[in-house]
DSSP file (Angstrom, degrees, kcal/mol; ACC not computed):
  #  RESIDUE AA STRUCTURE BP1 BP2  ACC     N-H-->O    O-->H-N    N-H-->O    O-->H-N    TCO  KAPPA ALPHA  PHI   PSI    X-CA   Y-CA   Z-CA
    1    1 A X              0   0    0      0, 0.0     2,-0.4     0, 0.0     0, 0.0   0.000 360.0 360.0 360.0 159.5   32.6  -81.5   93.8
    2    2 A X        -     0   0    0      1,-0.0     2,-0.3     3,-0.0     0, 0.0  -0.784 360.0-157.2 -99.8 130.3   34.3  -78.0   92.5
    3    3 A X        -     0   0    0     -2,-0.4     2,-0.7     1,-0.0    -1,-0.0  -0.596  28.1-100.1-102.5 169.8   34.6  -75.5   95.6
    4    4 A X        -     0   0    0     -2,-0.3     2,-0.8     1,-0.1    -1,-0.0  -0.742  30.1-136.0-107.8 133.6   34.8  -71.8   94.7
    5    5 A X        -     0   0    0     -2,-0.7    -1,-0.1     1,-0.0    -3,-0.0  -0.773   9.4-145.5 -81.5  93.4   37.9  -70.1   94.7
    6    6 A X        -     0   0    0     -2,-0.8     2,-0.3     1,-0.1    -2,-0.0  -0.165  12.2-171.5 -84.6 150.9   38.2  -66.9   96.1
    7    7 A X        -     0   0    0      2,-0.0     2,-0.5     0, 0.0    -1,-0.1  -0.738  10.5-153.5-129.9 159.3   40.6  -64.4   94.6
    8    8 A X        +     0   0    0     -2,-0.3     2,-0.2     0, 0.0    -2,-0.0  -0.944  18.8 179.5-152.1 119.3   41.2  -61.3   96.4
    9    9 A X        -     0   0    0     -2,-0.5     2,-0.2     1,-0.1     3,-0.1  -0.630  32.6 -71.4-112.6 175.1   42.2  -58.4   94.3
   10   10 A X        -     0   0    0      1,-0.2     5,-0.1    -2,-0.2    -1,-0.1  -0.420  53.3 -81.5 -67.1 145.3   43.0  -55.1   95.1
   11   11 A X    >>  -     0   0    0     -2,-0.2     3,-1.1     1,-0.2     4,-0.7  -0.076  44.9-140.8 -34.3 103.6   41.1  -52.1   96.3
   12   12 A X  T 34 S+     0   0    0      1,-0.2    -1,-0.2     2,-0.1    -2,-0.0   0.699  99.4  53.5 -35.7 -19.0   39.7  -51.0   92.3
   13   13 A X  T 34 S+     0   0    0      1,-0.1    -1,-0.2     3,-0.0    -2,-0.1   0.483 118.8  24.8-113.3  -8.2   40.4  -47.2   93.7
   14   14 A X  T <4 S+     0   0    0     -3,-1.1     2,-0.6    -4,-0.0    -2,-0.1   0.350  95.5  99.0-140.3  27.3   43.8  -47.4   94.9
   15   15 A X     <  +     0   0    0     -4,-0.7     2,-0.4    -5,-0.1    -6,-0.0  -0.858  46.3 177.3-102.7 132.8   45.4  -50.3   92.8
   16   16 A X    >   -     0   0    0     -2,-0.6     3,-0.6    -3,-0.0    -3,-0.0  -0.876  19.4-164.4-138.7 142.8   47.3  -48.8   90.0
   17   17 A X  T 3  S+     0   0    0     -2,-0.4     4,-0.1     1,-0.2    -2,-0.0   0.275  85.4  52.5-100.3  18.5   49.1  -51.1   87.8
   18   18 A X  T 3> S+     0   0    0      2,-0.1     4,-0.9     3,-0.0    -1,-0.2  -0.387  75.3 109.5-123.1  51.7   51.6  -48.4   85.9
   19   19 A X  T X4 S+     0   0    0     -3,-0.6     3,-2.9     3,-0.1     4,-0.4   0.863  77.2  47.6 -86.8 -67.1   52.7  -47.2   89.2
   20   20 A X  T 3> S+     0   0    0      1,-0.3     4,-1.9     2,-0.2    -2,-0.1   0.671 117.4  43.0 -24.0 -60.2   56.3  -48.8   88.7
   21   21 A X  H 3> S+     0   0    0      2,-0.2     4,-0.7     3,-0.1    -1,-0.3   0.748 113.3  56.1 -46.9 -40.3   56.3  -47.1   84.9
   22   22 A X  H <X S+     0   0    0     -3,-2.9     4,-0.6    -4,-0.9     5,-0.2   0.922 109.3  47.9 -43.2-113.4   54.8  -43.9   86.8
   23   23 A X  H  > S+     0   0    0     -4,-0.4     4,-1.4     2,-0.3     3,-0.6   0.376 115.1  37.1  25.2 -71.0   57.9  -44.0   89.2
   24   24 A X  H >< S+     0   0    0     -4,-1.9     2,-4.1     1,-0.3     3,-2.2   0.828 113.9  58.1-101.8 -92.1   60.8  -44.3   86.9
   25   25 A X  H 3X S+     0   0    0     -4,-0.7     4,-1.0     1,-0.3    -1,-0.3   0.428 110.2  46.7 -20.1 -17.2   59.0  -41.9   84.2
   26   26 A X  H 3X S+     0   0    0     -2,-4.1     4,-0.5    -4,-0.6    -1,-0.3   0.857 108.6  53.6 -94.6 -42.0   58.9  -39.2   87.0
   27   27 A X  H X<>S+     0   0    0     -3,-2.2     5,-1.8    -4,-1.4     3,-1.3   0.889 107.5  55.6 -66.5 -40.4   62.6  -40.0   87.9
   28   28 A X  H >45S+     0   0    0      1,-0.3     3,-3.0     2,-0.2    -1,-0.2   0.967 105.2  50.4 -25.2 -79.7   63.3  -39.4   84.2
   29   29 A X  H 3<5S+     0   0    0     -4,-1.0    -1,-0.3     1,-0.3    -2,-0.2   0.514  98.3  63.2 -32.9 -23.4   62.0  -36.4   84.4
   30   30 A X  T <<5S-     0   0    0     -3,-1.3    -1,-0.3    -4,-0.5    -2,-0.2   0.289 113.7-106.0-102.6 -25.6   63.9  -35.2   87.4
   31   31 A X  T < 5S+     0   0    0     -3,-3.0    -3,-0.2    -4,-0.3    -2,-0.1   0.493  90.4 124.1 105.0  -2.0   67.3  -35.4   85.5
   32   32 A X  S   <S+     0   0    0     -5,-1.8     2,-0.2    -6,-0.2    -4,-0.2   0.969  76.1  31.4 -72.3 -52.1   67.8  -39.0   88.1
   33   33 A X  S    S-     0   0    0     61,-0.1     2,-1.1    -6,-0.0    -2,-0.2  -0.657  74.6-143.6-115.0 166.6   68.3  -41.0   85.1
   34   34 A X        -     0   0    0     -2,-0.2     2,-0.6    61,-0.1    61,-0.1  -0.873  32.3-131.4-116.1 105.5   69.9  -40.3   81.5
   35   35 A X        -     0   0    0     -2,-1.1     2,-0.7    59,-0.1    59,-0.0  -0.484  11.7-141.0 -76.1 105.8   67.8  -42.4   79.0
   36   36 A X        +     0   0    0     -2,-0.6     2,-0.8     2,-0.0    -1,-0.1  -0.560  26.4 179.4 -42.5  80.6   70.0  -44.1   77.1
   37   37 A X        +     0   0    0     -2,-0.7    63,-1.1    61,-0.3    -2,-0.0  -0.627  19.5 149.3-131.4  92.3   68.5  -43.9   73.5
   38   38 A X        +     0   0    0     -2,-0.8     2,-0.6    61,-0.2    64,-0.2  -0.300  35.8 102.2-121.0  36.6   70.4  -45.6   71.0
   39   39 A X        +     0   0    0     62,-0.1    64,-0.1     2,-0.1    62,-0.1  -0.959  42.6 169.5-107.0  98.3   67.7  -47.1   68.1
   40   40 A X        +     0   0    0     62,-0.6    61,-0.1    -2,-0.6    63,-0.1   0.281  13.5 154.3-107.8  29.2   68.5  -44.2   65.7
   41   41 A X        -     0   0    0      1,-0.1    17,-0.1    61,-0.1    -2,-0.1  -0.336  45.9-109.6 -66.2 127.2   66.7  -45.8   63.0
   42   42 A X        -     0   0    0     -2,-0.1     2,-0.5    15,-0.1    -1,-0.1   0.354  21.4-122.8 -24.6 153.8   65.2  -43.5   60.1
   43   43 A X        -     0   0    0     15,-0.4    15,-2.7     2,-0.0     2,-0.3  -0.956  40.6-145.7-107.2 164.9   61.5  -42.9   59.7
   44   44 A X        -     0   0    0     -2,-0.5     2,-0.5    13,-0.2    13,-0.2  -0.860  22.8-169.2-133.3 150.7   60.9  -44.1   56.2
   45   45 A X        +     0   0    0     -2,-0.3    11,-1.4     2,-0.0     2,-0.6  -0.838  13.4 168.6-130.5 113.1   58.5  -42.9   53.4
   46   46 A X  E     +A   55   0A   0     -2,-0.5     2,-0.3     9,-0.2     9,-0.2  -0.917   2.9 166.3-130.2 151.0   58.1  -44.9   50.6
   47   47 A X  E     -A   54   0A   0      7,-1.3     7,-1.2    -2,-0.6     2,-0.2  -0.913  41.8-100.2-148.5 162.3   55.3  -44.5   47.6
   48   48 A X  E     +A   53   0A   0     -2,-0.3     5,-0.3     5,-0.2     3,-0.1  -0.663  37.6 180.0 -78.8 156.3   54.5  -45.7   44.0
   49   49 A X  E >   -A   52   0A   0      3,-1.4     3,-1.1     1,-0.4     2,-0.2  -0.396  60.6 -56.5-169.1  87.8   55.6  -42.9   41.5
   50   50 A X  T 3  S-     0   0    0      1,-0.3    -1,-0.4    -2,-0.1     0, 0.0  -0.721 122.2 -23.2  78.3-124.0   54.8  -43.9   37.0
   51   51 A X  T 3  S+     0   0    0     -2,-0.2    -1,-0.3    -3,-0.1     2,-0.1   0.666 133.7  37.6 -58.4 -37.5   57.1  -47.1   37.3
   52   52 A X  E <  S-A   49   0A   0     -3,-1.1    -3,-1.4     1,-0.1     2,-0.3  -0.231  81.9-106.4-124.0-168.3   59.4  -47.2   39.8
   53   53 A X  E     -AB  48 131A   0     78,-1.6    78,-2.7    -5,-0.3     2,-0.4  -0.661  15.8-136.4-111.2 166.0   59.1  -45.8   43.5
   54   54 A X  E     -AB  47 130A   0     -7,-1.2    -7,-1.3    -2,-0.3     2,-0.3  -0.973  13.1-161.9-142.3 136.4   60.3  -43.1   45.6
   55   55 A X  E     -AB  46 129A   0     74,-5.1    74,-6.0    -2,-0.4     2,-0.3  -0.847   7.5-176.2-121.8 146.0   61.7  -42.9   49.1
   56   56 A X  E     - B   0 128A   0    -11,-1.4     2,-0.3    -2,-0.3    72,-0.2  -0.836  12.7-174.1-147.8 115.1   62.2  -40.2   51.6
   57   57 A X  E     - B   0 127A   0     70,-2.4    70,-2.5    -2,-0.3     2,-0.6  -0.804  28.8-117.9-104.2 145.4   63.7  -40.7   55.0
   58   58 A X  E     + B   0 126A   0    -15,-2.7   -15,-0.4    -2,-0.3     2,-0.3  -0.699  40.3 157.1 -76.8 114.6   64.4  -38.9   58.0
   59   59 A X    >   -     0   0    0     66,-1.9     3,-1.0    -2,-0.6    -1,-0.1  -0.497  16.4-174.5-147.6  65.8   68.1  -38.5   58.6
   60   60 A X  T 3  S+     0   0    0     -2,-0.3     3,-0.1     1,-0.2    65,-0.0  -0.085  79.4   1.4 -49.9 157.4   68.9  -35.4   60.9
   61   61 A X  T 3  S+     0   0    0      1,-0.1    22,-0.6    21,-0.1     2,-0.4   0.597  99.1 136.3  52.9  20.0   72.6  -34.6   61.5
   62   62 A X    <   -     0   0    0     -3,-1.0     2,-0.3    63,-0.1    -1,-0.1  -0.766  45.8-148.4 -87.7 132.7   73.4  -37.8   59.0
   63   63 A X    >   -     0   0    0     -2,-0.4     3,-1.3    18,-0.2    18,-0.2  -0.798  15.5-128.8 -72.5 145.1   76.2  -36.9   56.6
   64   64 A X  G >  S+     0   0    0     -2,-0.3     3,-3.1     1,-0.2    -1,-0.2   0.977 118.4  62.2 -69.9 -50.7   75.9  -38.7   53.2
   65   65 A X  G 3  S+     0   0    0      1,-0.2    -1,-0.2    -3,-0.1    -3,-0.0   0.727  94.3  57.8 -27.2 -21.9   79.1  -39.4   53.9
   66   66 A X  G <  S+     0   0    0     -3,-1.3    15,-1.0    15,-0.1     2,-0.4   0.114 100.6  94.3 -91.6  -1.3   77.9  -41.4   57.1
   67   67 A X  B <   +D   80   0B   0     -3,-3.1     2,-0.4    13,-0.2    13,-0.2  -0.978  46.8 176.6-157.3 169.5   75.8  -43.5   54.9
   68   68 A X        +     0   0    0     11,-4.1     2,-0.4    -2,-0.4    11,-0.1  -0.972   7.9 171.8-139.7 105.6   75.6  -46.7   52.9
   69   69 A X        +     0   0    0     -2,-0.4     2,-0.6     9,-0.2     9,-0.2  -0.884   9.1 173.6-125.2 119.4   72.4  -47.7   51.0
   70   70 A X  E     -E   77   0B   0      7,-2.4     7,-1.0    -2,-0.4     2,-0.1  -0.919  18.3-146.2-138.4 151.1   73.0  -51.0   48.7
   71   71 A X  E     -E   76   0B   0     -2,-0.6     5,-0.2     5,-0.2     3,-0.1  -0.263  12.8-173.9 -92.4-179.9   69.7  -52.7   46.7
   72   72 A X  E >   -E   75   0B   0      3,-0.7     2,-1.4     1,-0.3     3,-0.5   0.056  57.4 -62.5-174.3  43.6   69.4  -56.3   46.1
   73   73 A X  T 3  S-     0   0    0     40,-0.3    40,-1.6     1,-0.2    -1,-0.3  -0.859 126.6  -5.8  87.8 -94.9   66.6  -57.5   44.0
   74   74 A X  T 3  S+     0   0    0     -2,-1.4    35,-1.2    38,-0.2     2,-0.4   0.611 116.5  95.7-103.1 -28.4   63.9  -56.5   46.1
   75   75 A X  E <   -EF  72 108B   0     -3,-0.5    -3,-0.7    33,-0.2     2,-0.3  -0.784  47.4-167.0-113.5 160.2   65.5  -55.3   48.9
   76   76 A X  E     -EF  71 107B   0     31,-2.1    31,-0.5    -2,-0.4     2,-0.4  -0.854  10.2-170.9-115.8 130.4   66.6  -52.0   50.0
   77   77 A X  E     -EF  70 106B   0     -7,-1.0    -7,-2.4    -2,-0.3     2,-0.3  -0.856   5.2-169.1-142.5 130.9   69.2  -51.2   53.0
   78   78 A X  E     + F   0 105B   0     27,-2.3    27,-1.6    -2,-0.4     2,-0.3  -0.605   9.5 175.1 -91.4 153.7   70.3  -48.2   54.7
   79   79 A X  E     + F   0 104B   0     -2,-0.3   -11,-4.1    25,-0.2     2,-0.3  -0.913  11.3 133.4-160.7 159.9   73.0  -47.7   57.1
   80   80 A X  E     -DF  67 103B   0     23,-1.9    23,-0.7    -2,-0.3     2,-0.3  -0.928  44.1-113.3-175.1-171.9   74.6  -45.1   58.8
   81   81 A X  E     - F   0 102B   0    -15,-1.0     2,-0.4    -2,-0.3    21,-0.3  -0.940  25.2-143.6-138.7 156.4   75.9  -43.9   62.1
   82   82 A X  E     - F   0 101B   0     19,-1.2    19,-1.3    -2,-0.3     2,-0.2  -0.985  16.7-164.0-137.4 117.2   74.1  -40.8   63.9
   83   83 A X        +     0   0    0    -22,-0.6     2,-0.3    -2,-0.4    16,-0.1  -0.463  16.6 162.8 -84.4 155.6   76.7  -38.3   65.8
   84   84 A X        -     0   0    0     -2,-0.2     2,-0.2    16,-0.1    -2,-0.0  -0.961  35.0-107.9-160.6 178.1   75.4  -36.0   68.3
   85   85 A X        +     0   0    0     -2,-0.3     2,-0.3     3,-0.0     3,-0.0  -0.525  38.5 168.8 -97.0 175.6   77.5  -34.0   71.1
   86   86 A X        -     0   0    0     -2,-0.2     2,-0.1     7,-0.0     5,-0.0  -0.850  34.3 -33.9-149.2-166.2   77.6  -34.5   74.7
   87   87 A X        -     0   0    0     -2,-0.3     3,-0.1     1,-0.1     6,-0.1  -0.351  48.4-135.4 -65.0 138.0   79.0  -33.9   77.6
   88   88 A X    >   -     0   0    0      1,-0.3     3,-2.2    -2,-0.1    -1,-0.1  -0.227  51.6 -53.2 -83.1-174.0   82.6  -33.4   78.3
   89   89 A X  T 3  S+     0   0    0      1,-0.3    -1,-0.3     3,-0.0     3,-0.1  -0.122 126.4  14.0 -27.4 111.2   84.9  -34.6   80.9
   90   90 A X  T 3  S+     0   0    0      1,-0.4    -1,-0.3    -3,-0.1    -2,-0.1  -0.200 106.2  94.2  98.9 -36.6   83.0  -33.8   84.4
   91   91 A X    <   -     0   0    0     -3,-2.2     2,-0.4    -5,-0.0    -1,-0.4  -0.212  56.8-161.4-101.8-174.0   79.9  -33.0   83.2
   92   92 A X        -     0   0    0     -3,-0.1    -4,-0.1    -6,-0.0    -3,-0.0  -0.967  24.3 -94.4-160.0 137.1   76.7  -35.5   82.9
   93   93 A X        +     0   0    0     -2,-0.4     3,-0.1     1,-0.1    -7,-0.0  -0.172  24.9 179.8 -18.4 123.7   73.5  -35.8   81.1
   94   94 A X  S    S-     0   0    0      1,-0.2     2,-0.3   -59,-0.0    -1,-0.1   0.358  78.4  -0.7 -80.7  -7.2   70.1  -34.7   82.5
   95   95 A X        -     0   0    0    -61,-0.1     2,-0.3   -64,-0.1    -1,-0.2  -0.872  62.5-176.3-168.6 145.4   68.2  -35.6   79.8
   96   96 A X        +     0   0    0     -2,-0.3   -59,-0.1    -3,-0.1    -3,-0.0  -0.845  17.0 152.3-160.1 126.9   68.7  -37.2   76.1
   97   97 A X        +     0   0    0     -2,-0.3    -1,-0.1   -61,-0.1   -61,-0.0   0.362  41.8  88.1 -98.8 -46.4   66.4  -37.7   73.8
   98   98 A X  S    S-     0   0    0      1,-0.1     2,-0.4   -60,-0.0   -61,-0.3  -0.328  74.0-117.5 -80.7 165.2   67.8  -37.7   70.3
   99   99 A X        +     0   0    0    -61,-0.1     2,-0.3   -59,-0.1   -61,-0.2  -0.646  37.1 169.1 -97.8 146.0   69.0  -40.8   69.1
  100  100 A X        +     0   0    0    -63,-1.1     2,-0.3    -2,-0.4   -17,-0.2  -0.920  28.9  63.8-164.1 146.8   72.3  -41.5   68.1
  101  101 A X  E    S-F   82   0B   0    -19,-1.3   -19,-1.2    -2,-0.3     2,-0.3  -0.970  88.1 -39.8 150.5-124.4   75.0  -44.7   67.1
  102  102 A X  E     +F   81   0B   0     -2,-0.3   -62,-0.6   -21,-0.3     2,-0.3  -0.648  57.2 175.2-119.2 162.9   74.5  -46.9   63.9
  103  103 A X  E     -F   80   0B   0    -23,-0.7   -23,-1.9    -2,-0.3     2,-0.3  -0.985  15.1-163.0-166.5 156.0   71.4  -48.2   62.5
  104  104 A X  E     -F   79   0B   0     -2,-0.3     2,-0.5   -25,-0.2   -25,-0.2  -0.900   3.9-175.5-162.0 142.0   70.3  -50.1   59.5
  105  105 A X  E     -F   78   0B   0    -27,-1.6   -27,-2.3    -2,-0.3     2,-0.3  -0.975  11.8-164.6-135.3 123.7   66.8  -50.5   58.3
  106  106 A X  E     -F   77   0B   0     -2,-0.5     2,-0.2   -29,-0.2   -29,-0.2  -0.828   6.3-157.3-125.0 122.5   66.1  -52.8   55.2
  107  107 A X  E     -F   76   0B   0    -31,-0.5   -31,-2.1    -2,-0.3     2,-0.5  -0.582  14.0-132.7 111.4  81.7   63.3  -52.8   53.4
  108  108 A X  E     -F   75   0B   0     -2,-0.2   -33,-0.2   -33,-0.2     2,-0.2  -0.676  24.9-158.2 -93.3 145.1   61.2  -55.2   51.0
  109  109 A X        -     0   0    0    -35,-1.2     3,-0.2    -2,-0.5   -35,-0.1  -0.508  19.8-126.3-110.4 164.7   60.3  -53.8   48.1
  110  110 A X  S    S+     0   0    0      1,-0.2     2,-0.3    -2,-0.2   -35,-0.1   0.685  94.0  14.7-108.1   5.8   57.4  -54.9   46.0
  111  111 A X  S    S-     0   0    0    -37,-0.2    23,-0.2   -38,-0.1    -1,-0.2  -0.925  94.2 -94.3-144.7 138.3   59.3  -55.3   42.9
  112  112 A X        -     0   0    0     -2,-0.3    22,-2.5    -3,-0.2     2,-0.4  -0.047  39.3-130.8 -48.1 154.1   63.1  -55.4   42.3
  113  113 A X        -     0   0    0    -40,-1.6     2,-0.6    20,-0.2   -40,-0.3  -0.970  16.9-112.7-113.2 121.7   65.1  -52.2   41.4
  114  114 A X    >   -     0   0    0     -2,-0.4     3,-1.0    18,-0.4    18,-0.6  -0.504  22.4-158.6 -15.2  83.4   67.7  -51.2   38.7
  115  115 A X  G >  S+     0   0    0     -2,-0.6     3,-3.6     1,-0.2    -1,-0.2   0.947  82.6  57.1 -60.8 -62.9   70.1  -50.9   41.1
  116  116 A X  G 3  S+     0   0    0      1,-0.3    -1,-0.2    -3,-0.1    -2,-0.1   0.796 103.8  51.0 -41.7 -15.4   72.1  -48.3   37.8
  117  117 A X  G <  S+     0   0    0     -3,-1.0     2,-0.4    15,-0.1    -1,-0.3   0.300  85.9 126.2-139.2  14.5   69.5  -46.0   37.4
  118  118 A X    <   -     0   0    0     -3,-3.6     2,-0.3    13,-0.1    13,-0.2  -0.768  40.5-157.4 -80.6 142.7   68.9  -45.0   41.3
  119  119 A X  E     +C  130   0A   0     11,-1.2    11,-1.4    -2,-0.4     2,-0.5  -0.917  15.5 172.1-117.5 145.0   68.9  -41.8   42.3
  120  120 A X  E     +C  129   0A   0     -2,-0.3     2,-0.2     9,-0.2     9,-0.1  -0.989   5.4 158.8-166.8 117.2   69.7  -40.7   46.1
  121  121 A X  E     -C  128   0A   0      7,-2.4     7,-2.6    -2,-0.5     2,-0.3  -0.936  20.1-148.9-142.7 140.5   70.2  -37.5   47.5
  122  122 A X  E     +C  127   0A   0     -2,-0.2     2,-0.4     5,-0.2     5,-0.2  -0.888  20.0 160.0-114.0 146.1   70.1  -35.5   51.1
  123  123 A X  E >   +C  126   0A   0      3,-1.1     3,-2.5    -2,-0.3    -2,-0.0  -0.999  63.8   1.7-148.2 165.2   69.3  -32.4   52.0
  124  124 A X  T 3  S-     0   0    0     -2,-0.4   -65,-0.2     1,-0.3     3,-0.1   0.990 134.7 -55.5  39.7  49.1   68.1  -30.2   55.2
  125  125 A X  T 3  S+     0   0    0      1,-0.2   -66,-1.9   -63,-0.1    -1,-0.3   0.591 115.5 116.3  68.1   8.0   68.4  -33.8   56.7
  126  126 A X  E <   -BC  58 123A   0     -3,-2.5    -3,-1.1   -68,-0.3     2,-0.5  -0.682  53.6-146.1-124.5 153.3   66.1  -35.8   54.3
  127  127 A X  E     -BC  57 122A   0    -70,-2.5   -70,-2.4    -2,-0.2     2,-0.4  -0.994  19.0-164.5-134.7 122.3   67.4  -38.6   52.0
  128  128 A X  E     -BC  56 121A   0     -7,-2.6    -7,-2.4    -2,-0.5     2,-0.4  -0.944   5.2-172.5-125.0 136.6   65.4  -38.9   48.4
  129  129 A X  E     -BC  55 120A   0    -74,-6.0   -74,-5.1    -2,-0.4     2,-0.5  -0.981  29.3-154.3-153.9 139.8   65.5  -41.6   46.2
  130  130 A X  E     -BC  54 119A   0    -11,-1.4   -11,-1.2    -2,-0.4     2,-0.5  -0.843  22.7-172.8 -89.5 107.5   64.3  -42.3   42.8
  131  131 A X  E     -B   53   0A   0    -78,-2.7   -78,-1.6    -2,-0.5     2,-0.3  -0.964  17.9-160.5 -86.3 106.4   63.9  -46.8   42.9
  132  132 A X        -     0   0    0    -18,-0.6   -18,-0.4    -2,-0.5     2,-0.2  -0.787  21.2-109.1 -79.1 156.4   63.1  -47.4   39.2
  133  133 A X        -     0   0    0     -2,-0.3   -20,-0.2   -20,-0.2   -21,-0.1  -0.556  40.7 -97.0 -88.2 117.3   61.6  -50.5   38.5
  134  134 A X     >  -     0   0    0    -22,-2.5     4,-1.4   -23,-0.2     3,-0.3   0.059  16.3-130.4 -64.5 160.6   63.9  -53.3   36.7
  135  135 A X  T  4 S+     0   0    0      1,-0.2    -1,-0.2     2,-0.2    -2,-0.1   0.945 111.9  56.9 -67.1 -24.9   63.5  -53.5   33.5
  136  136 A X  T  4 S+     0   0    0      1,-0.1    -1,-0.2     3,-0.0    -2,-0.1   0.854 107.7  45.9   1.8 -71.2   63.1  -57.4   34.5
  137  137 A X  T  4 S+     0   0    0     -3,-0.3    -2,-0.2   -25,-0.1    -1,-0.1   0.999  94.3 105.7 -76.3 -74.0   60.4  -56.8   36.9
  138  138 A X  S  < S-     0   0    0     -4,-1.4     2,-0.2     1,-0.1    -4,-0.0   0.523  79.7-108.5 -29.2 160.0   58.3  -54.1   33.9
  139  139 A X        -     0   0    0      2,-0.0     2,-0.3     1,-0.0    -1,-0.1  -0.697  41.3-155.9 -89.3 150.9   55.2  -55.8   32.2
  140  140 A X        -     0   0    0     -2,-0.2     2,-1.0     0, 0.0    -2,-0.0  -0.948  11.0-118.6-123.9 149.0   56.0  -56.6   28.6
  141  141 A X        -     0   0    0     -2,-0.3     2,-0.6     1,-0.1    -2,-0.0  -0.677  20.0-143.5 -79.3 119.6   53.8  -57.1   25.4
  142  142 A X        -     0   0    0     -2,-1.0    -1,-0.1     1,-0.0     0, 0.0  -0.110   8.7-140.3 -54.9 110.2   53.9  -60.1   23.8
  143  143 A X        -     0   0    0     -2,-0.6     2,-0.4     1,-0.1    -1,-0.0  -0.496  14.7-154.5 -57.3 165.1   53.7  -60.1   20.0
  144  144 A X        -     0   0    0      2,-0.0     2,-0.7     0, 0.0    -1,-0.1  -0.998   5.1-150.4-137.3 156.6   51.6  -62.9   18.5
  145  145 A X        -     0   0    0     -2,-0.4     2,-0.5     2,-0.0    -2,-0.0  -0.896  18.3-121.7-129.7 114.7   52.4  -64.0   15.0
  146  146 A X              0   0    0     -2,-0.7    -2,-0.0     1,-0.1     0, 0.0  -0.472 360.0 360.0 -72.2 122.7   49.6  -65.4   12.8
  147  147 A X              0   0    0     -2,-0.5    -1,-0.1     0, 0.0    -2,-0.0   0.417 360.0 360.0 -80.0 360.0   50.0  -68.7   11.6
């Protein structure tokens, strides 16, 4: 025969199970630790626009020099390094936020691009780019020839 197993949980009123998360998020806060934050991947915007597509990514304090975008049929890939300043000799963090080192985000596309006929520019920290659609990829008409 099956006997019943008693489970003994915690008081519902004093149990909380993000105290640990609590904890170190308050120490954060407090300047105890320096959060390390080193994913400096773009956000990305990408849309349909006539044929081809258009992208716009976020890329503060990116130089175009500092980046390297190369196509591939269908895919698309950024890279890039993100500088920021810090503290010199003696001093130390109390809080960092912004993101910063290398990243690369790539990107399927839903039809390949005419790698020749993109266009890519940044400004005020934004990177825009005209994807045209290969001429491959375009729908074509067929002729038909009456027999």
């Amino acid at each position: 025969m099956y006997g019943i197993r008693r489970i003994h949980l915690p008081n519902p009123g004093t149990w909380n199970p993000f105290q640990e998360l609590e904890r170190f998020q308050a120490q954060i806060g407090r300047g105890g630790v320096a959060a390390s934050v080193t994913n400096a991947a773009p956000a990305i915007d990408v849309w349909s626009e006539g044929e081809g597509l258009r992208l716009s990514a976020l890329l503060p304090g990116v130089k175009p020099e500092d980046l390297e975008i190369t196509i591939e049929g269908d895919e698309l890939t950024i890279r890039g390094t993100v500088a920021t300043s810090g503290p010199r000799d003696g001093d130390r963090w109390l809080r960092r936020e912004r993101a910063s080192g290398t990243f690369a985000r790539t990107l399927q596309l839903p039809f390949a691009i005419d790698a020749d006929g993109v266009k890519a520019r940044v400004a005020n920290g934004v990177l825009e780019m005209d994807l045209p659609r290969s001429a491959a990829e375009k729908p074509r008409r067929i002729p038909i020839q009456n027999i």
